[in-house]
C-alpha positions in Angstrom: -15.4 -74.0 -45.0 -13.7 -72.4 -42.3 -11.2 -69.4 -43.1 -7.8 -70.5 -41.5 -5.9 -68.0 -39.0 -2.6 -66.9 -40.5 0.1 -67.4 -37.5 1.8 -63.8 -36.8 5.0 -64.9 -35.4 6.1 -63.7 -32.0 8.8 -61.2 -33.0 6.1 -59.4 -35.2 3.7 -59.2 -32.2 6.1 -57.8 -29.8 7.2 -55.3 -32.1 3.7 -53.9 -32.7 3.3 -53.4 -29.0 7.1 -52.8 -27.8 7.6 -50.2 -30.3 4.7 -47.9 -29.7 5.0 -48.2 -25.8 9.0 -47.5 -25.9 8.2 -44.1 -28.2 5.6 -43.0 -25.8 7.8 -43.9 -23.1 10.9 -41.9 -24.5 8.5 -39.0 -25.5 7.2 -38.9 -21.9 10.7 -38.7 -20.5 12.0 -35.9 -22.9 8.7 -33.7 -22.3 9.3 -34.5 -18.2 12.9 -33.7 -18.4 13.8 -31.4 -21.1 10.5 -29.1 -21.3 8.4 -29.1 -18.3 10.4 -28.8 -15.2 8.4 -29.4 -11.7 9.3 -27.4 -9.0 8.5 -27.9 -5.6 7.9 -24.4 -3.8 9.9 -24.4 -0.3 9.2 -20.3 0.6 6.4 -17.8 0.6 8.0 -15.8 -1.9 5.4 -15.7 -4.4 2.8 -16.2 -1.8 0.1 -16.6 -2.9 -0.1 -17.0 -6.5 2.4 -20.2 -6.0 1.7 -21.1 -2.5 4.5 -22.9 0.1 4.6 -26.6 -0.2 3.0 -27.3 -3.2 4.2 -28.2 -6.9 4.6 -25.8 -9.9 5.4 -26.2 -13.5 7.4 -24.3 -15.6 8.6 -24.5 -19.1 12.2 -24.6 -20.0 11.9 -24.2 -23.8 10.5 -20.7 -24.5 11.8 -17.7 -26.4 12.8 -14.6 -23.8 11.1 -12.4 -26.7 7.8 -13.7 -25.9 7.8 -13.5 -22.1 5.6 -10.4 -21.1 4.2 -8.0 -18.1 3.3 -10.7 -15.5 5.0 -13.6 -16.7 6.6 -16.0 -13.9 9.7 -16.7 -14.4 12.7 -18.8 -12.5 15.7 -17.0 -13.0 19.4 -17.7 -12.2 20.8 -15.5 -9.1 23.3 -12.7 -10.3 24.9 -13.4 -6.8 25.5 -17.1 -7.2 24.8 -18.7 -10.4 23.5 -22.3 -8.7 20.6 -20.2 -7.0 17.8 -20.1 -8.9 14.9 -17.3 -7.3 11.1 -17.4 -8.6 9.7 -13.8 -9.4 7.1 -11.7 -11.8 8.0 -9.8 -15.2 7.4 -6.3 -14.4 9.9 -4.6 -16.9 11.3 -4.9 -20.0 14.3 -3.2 -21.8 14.0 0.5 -21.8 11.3 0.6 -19.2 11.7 2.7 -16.1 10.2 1.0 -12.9 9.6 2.4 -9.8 7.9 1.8 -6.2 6.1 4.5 -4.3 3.7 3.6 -1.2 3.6 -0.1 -2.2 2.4 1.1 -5.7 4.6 -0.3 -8.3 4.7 2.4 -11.6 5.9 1.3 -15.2 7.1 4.2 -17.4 5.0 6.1 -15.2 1.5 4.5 -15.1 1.1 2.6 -11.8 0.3 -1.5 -12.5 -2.6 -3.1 -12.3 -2.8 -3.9 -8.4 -4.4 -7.3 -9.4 -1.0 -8.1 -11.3 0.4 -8.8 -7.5 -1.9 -10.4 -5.0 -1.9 -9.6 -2.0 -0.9 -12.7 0.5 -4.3 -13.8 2.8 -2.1 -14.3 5.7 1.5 -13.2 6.9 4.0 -15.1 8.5 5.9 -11.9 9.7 3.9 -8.7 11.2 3.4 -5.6 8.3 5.0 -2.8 9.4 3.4 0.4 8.7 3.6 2.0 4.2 6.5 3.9 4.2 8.7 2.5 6.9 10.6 0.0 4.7 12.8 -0.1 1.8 9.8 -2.4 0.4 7.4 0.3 -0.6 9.8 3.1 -1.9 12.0 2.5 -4.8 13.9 5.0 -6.7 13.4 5.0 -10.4 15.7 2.4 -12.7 15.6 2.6 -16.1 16.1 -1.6 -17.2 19.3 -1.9 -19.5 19.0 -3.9 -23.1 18.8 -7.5 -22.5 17.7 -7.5 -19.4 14.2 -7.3 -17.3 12.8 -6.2 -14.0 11.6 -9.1 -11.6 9.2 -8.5 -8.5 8.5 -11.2 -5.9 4.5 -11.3 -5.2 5.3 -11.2 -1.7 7.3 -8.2 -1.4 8.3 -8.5 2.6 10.5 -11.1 2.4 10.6 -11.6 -1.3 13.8 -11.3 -3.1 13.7 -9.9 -6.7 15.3 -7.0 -8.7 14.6 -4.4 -6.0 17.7 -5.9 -4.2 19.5 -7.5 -7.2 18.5 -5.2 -9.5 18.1 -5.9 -13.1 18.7 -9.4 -14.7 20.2 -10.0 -17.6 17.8 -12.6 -20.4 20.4 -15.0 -20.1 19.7 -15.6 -16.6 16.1 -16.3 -16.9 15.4 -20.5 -16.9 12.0 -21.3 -17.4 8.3 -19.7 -17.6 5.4 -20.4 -15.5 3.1 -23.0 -17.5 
């Protein structure tokens, strides 16, 4: 005797596939949309940890408490709110930061040099330590709710040194 095949109708089958597929699908579109955000890099600002041409992602849902030291960030211009610059975490509230010689010091103990690497080749000549406003800072002391941000690529960078301190609310999304 031969076991007979029970018919699963058509409306059955196309649910057990459609349904799965259109969850993935919508999951996939939230997560490209509303939590990872792909940025293409168009300067040699953060040359050349993000390099000029290519593709980075960030994360749009994190918690500003949890960002730290060294954290990439994008962060909304103080000058005009749709600019959007890419620079490191070097202080946070209460912290002093200053530049001396190309040395960048935090509450007095200079950072770890490897926290900024240097770019392997420059667009634009260096001009001699000490002859630009790029390797001397005076001291800021960063106000509550608000951090210090420092371009890798401190030539032509633009961060905090020029904007000075920006305010949590303007930071966007977080390196992944």
């Amino acid at each position: 005797m031969s076991k007979q095949k029970s018919k699963v109708p058509l409306k059955t089958k196309l649910i057990a596939i459609l349904l799965p597929m259109s969850i993935g699908l919508m999951g996939a579109l939230f997560v490209k949309y509303k939590v990872l955000l792909p940025v293409s890099i168009s300067n040699a600002y953060m040359e050349p940890t993000l390099k000029q041409g290519t593709t980075a992602y960030f994360i749009k849902w994190f918690r500003k408490g949890n960002v730290g030291i060294g954290d990439v960030v994008i962060a909304k211009s103080p000058l005009d709110p749709n600019s959007y610059f890419i620079a490191r975490i070097i202080g946070k509230p209460g912290d002093s930061i200053s530049v001396q010689k190309r040395m960048v010091f935090r509450n007095g103990t200079v950072l770890d040099p490897t926290l900024f690497p240097e770019p392997t080749t420059q667009s634009i000549a260096l001009i001699p330590s000490g002859k630009t406003e790029h390797d001397d800072m005076k001291e800021v002391t960063v106000p509550e709710k608000s951090f210090f941000l420092l371009a890798d690529n401190r030539e032509i960078g633009v961060d905090s040194r020029t904007l000075g301190p920006i305010p949590e609310s303007f930071l966007f999304a977080v390196l992944w």
